[in-house]
C-alpha angles and dihedrals in degrees: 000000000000130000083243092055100043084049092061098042083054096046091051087045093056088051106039105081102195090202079082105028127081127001074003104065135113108240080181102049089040091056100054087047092059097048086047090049097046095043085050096051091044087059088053098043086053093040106032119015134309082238097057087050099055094047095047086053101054095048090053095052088052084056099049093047099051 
């Protein structure tokens, strides 16, 4: 495994709190972040770029699912 690679697994680590991941996590509260996060990126999409959309909604994806 590289340092790069060790880097990243710790970073994620740092951010990811178990106590609301997995069997502990909110469907509930994950739902409604999703629909936050897509109406959100559909507004950025109209009023900035598509590409701004799409890129605002994958990172938060990636937020919502650490």
């Amino acid at each position: 495994m590289s340092t790069s690679d060790t880097t990243l697994g710790e970073f994620v680590s740092r951010l990811r709190q178990e106590m609301y991941t997995g069997s502990n996590r909110c469907w509930p509260c994950t739902g409604l972040n999703v629909g936050l996060l897509t109406c959100l990126s559909i507004l950025s999409s109209i009023f900035i770029t598509p590409f701004f959309g799409i890129v605002s909604f994958l990172i938060g994806l990636t937020a919502i699912w650490l």
